[in-house]
C-alpha positions as CSV (number, residue, x, y, z in Angstrom):
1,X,0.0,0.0,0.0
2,X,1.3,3.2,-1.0
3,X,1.3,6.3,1.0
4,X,0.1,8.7,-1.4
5,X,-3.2,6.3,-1.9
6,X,-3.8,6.1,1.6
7,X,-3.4,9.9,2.0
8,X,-6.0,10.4,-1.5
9,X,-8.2,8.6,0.1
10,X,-7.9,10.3,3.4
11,X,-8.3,13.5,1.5
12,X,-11.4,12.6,-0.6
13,X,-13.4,10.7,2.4
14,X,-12.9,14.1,4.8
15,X,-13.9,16.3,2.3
16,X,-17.5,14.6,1.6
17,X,-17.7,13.9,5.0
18,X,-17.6,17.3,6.0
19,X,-19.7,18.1,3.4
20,X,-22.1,15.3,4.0
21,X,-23.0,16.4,7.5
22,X,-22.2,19.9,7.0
23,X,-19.2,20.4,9.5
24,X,-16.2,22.5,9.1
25,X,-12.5,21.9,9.4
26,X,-12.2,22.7,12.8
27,X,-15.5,20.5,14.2
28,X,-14.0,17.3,11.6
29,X,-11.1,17.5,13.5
30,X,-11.9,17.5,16.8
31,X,-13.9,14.2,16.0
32,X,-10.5,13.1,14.8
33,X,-8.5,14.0,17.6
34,X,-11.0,12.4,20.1
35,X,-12.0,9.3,17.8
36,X,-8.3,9.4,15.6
37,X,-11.0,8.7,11.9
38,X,-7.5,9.1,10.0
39,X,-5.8,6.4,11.4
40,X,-9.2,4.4,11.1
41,X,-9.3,5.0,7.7
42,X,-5.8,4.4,6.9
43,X,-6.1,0.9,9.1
44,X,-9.2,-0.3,6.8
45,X,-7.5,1.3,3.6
46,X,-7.4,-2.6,1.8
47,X,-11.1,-2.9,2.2
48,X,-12.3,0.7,1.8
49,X,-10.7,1.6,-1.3
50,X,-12.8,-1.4,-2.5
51,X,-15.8,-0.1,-0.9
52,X,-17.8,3.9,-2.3
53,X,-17.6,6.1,0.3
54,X,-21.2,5.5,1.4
55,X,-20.2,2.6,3.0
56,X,-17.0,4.3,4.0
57,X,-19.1,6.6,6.0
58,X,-21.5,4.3,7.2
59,X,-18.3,2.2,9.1
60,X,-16.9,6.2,9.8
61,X,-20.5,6.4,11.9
62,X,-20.8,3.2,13.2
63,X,-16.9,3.4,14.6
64,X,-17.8,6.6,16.2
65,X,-20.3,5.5,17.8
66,X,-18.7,2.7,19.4
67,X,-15.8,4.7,20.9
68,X,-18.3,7.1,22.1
69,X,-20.1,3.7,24.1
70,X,-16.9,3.0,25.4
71,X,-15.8,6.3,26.4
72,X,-19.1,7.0,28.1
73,X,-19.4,10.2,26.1
């Protein structure tokens, strides 16, 4: 896996996320800082770069809201 893919995809899958739920920058990455979404993508790269990005954001969502159930938030 190359870097530059895993970072494209990073990219792209921020941007419509963002746009998607209609967050900015700065609320995008405090959910990364408190949930670390970049690593989480990089980490399913093999499968999500197989997968659109609905179902990218649909395991995005579904992550978050398991570290939010186990950090009681």
């Amino acid at each position: 896996m190359a870097v530059n893919q895993v970072l494209f995809l990073q990219i792209e899958i921020v941007n419509e996320y963002m746009k998607r739920y209609n967050i900015s920058i700065d609320e995008f990455n405090e959910l990364d800082d408190k949930y670390a979404i970049l690593e989480f993508i990089e980490a399913g790269y093999e499968p999500f770069h197989l997968t659109g990005n609905e179902g990218i954001f649909e395991e995005i969502n579904e992550y978050i809201k398991e570290q939010r159930a186990a950090k009681g938030d």
